[in-house]
C-alpha positions as CSV (number, residue, x, y, z in Angstrom):
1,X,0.0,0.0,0.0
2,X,1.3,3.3,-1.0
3,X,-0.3,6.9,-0.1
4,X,-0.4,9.6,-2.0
5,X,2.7,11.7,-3.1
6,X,2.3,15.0,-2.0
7,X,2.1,17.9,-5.2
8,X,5.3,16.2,-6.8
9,X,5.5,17.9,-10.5
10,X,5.7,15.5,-13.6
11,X,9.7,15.4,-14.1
12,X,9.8,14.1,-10.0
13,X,6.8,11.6,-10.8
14,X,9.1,10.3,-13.5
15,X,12.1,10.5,-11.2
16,X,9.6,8.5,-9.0
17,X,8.8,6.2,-11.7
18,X,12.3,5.2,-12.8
19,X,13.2,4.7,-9.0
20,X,10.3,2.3,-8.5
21,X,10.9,0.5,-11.6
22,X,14.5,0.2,-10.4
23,X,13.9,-0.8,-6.8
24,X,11.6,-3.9,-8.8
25,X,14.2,-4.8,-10.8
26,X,16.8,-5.0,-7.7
27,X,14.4,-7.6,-5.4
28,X,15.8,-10.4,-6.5
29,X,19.8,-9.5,-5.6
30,X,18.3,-7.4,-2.7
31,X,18.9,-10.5,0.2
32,X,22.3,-11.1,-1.1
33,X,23.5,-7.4,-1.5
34,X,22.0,-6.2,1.7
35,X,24.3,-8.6,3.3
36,X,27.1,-8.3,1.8
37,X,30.2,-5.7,2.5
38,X,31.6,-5.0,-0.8
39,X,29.5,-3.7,-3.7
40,X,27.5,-5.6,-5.1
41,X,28.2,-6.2,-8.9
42,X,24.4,-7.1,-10.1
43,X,23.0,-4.1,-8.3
44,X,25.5,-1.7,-9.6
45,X,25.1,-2.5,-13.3
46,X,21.2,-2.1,-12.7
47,X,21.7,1.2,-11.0
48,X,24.5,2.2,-13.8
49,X,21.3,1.2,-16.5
50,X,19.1,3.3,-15.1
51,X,21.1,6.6,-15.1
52,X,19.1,7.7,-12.0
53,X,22.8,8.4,-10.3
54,X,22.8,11.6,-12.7
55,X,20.1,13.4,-10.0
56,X,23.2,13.8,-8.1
57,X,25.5,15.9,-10.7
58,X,25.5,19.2,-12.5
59,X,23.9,19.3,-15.8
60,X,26.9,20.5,-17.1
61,X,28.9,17.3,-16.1
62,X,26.3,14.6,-17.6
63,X,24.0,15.6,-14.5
64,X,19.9,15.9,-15.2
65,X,19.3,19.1,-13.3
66,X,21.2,22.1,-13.5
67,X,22.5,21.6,-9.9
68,X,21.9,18.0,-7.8
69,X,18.4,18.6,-7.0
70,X,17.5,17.7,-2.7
71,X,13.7,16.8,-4.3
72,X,14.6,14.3,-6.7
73,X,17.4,12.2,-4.3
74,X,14.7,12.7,-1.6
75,X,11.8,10.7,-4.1
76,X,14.3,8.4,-5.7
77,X,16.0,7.3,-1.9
78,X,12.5,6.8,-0.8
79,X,11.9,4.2,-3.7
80,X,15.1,2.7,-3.2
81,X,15.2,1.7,0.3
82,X,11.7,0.1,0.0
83,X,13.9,-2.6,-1.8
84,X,17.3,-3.0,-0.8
85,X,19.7,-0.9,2.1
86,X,22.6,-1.4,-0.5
87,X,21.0,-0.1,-3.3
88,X,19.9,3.5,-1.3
89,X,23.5,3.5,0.2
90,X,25.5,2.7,-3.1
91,X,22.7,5.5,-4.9
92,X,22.6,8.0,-2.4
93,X,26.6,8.0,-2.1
94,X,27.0,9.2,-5.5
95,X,26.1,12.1,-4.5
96,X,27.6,12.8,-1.1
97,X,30.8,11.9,-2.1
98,X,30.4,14.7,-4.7
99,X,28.8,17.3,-4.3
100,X,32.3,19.2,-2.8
101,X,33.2,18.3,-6.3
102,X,30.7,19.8,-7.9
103,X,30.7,22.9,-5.7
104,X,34.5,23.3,-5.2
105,X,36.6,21.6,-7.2
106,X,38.7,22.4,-10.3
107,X,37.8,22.2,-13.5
108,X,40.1,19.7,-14.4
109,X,38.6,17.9,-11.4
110,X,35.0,18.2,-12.1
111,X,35.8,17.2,-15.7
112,X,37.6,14.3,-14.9
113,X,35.4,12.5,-12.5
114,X,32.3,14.3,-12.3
115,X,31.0,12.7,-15.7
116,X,31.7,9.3,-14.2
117,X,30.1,9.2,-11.0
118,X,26.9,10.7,-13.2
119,X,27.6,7.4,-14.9
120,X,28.2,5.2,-12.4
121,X,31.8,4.6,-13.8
122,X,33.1,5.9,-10.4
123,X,32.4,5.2,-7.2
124,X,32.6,8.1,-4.5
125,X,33.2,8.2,-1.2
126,X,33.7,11.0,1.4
127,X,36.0,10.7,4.5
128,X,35.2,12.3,7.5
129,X,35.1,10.2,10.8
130,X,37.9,8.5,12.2
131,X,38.8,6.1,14.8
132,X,38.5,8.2,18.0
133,X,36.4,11.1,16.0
134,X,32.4,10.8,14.9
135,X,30.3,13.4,15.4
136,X,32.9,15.9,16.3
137,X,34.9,16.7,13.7
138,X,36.9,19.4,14.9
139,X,38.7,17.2,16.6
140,X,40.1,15.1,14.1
141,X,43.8,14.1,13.7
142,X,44.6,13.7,10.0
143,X,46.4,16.0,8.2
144,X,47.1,18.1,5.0
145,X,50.0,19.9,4.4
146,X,51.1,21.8,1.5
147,X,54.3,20.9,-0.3
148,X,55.1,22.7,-3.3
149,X,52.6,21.9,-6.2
150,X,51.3,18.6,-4.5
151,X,49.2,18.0,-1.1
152,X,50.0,15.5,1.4
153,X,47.1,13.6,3.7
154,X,48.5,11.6,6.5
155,X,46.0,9.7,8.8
156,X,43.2,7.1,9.3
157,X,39.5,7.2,8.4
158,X,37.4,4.8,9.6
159,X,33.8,3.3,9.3
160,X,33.9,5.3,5.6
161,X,30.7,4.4,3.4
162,X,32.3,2.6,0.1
163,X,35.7,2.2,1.7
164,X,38.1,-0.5,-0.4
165,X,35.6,-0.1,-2.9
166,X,35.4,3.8,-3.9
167,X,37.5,4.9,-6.8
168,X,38.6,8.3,-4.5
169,X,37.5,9.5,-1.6
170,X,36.9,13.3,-0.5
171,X,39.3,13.6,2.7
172,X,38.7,16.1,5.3
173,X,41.6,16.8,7.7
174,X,43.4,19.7,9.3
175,X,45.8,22.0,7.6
176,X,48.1,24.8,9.3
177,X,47.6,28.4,7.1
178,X,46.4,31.4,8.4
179,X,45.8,29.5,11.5
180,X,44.5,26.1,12.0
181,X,41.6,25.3,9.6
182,X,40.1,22.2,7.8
183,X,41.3,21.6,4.1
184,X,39.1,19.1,2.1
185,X,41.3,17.0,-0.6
186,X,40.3,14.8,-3.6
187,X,42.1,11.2,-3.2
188,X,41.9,8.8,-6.0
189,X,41.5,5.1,-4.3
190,X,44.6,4.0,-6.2
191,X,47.4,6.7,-5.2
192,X,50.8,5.0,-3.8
193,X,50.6,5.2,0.4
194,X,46.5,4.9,0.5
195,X,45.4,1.7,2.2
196,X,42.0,-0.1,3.0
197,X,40.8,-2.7,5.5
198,X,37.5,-4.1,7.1
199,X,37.3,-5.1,10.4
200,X,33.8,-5.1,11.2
201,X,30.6,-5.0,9.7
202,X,27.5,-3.5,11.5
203,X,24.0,-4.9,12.1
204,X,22.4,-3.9,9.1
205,X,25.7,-4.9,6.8
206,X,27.0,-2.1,4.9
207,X,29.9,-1.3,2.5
208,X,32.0,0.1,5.1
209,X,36.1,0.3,5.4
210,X,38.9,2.1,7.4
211,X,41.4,4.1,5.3
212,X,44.9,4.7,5.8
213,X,46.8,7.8,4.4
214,X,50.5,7.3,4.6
215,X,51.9,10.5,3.7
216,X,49.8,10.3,-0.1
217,X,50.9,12.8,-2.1
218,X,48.4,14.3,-4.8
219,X,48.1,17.5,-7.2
220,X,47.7,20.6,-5.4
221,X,44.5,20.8,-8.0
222,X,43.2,17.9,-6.1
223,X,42.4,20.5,-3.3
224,X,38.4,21.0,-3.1
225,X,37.8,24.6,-2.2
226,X,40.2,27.2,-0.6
227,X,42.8,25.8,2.3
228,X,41.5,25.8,5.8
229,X,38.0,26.2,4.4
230,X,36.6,22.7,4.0
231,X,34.2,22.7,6.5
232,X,32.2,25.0,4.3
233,X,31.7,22.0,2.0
234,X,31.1,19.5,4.4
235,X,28.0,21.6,5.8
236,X,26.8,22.1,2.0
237,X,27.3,18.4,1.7
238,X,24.8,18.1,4.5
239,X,22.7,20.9,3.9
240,X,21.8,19.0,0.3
241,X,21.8,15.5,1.4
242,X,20.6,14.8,5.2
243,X,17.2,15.6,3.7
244,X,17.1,12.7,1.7
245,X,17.6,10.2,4.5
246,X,14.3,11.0,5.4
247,X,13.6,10.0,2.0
248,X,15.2,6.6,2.3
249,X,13.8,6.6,6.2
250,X,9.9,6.8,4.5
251,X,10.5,4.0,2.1
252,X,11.6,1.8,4.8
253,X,8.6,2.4,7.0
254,X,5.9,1.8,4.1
255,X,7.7,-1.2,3.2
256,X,7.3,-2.3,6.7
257,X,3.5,-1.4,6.7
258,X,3.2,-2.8,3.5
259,X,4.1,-6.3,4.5
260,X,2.3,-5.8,8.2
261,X,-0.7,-4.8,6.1
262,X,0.1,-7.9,3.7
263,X,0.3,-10.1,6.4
264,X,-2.8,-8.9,8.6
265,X,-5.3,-8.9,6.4
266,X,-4.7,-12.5,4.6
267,X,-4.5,-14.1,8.3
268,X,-8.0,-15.1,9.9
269,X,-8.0,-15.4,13.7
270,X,-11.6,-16.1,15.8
271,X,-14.0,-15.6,12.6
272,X,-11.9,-12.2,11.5
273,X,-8.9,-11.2,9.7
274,X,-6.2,-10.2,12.2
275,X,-6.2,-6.9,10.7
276,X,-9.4,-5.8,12.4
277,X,-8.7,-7.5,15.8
278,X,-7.4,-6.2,19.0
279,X,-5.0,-3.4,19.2
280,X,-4.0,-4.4,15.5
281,X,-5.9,-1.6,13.7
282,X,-4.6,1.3,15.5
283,X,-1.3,-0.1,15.4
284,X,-1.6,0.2,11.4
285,X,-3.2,3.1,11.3
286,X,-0.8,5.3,13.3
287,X,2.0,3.9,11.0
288,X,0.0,5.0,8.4
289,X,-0.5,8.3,9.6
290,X,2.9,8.8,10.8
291,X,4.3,7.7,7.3
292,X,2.2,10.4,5.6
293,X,3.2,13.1,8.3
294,X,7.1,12.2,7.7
295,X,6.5,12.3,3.8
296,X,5.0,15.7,3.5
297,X,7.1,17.2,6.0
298,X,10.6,15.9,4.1
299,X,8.6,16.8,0.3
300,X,8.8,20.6,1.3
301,X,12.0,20.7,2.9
302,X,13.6,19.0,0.3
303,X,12.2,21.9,-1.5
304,X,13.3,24.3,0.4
305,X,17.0,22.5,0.5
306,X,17.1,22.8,-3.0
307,X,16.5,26.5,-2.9
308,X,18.6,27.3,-0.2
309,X,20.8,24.4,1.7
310,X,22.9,25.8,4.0
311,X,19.8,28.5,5.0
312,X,17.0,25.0,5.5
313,X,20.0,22.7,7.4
314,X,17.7,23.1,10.4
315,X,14.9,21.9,8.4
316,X,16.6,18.7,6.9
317,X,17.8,18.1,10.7
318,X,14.5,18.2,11.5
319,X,13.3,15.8,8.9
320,X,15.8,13.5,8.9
321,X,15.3,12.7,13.1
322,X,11.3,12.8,12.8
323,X,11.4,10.4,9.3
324,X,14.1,8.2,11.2
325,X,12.7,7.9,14.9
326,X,9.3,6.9,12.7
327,X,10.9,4.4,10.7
328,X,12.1,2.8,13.9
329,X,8.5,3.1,14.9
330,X,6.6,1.7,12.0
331,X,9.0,-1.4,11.8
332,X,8.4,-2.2,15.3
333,X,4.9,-2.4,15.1
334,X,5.5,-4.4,11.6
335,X,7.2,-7.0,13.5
336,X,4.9,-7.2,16.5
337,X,1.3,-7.4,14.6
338,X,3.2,-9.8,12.3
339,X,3.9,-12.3,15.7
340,X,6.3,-15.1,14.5
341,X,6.6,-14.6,11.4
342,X,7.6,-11.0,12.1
343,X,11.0,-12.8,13.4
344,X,12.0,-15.1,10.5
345,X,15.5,-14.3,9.7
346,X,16.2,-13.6,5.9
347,X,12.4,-12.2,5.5
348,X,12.3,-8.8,4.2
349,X,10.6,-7.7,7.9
350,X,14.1,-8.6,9.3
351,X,16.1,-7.1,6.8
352,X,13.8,-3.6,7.3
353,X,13.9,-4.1,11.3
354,X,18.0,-4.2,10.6
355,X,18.0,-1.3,8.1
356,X,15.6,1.0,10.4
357,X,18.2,1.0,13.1
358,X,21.4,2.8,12.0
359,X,19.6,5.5,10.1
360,X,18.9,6.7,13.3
361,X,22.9,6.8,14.1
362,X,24.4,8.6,10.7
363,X,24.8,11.7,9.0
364,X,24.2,13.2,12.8
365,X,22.6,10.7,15.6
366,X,19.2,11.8,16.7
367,X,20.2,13.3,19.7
368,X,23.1,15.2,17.9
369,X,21.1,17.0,16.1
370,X,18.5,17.9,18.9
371,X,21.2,19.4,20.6
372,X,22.4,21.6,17.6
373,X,18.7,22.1,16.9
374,X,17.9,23.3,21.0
375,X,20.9,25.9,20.5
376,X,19.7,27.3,17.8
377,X,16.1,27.9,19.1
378,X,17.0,29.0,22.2
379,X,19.6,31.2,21.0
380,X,16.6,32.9,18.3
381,X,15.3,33.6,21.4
382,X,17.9,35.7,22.7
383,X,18.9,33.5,25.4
């Protein structure tokens, strides 16, 4: 069961569309990719076929809108994750492992790779956290450090979405200049001193790697914006994207509902379907409101993203905890109306149950984002 999509103009119903169709034509890999750690090969080539990964680049660079579009990732995510974890993730990481790319890199580096990621000929990645550092950045330990005409990163990234399998990854570390700032550098996956490993895999399994930068020297026109400046991107990284995991947050609660409702109302129990019995119907019906609540709400702020990121970042906060907190919502109930068979490991209620979970935890945990949320109101407050 689907419910309506809220004043979506033709080109995102088509967007929609080709997301749907795409997320269909995934199913049958999706048990196998949404366990694995690497990238899976089958659900690439169908996501490279479907060009849908262009959403996330420039027209100018083989993109479909003139700049990546907050809307369109938001309707295609939602699609996506309905379907398969690995599929959103490997989709939705073409674009945040971009975007500082697209918004401040050179133009022999936006020519050079731009084009492919649009394609899916190149797998991006950005690297932020690190072994000891996750939500706060500031405090991170690797470097960058001018040297002549080339750039040199030294340090460890870890838990790094598409790690061992990106073909360059977006590294943010620290950089002396006119004081201590944070330099974002372009790092192709094959430069001399750049290492990958995997030593764990979380709940929900994920493509997920620690990088090591041993002194990895690149082009000084690998550099993505000014020294000391790369938080700037970072933030407009977020400000386009952490809307969308609401999107991807949404398709994994209807697909929940969907196979509660599935499940429910082809069961008879005492002379009814289980659907009508008990606590059962008000159980599915505030999933279903809560769904449509979450999908209006991230609809206009993916909007209002698109118009103006960095000025609606409070906005996509806001979406991405109340879609998220939902989602973990909605799959509960799934599982619990659905009794036993709610707990059948390798069903696609246990794979949702798993994939509900972390969303909760990345691109700023739940409570992270309160806090940076609580500041700013109490502080437009003048307190």
């Amino acid at each position: 069961m689907s419910g309506p999509f809220h004043a979506l103009d033709a080109e995102h119903v088509l967007l929609r569309d080709r997301a749907r169709n795409l997320a269909e034509l995934c199913l049958p890999h999706a048990e196998r990719a949404d366990e694995s750690d690497s990238v899976d090969s089958d659900v690439l080539q169908l996501l490279k076929e479907s060009g849908l990964a262009a959403v996330q680049v420039p027209a100018a660079y083989g993109g479909h809108f003139e700049n990546p579009d907050s809307l369109a990732v938001t309707v295609v995510r939602e699609q996506l994750a309905a379907s398969s974890s690995h599929l959103d993730s490997l989709f939705a990481m073409q674009g945040i492992g971009s975007y500082a790319i697209s918004v401040g890199g050179s133009d022999e580096i936006k020519e050079h790779w731009l084009p492919r990621v649009a394609a899916m000929d190149a797998i991006a990645a950005l690297a932020l956290t690190e072994p000891d550092v996750g939500s706060d950045l500031k405090a991170l330990t690797t470097t960058i450090a001018a040297d002549g005409d080339e750039v040199v990163v030294t340090g460890t990234k870890s838990f790094i979405t598409n790690g061992g399998d990106a073909s360059y990854y977006c590294v943010l570390g620290k950089e002396e200049g006119d004081g201590v700032g944070y330099s974002l550098v372009l790092v192709p996956a094959d430069t001399p001193g750049v290492t990958t490993s995997r030593p764990y895999q979380i709940m929900a399994p994920h493509v997920l790697g620690d990088i090591e930068f041993d002194g990895v020297r690149v082009p000084v026109s690998h550099r993505l914006g000014a020294p000391t400046k790369g938080f700037g991107l970072v933030l407009a990284t977020l400000a386009t994207f952490r809307v969308s995991v609401a999107g991807a947050a949404i398709g994994t609660a209807q697909a929940a509902l969907d196979d509660a409702l599935a499940h429910t109302t082809g069961r008879d129990l005492f002379g009814t379907s289980l659907a009508r019995l008990g606590p059962v119907p008000q159980l599915l019906a505030m999933s279903w409101t809560e769904i449509e609540m979450a999908r209006s709400f991230a609809y206009q702020v993916a909007r209002a993203a698109a118009a103006d990121p960095l000025g609606s970042l409070h906005l996509s906060s806001m979406a991405k905890i109340g879609a998220t907190e939902i989602a973990g919502r909605v799959v509960d109930r799934s599982v619990q109306v659905m009794g036993r068979f709610g707990l059948v490991r390798g069903s696609r209620i246990e794979r949702l149950y798993r994939a509900a979970r972390p969303m909760r935890v990345y691109e700023g945990a739940t409570e992270v984002l309160l806090d940076g949320l609580s500041k700013q109101l109490i502080k437009g407050h003048g307190r």
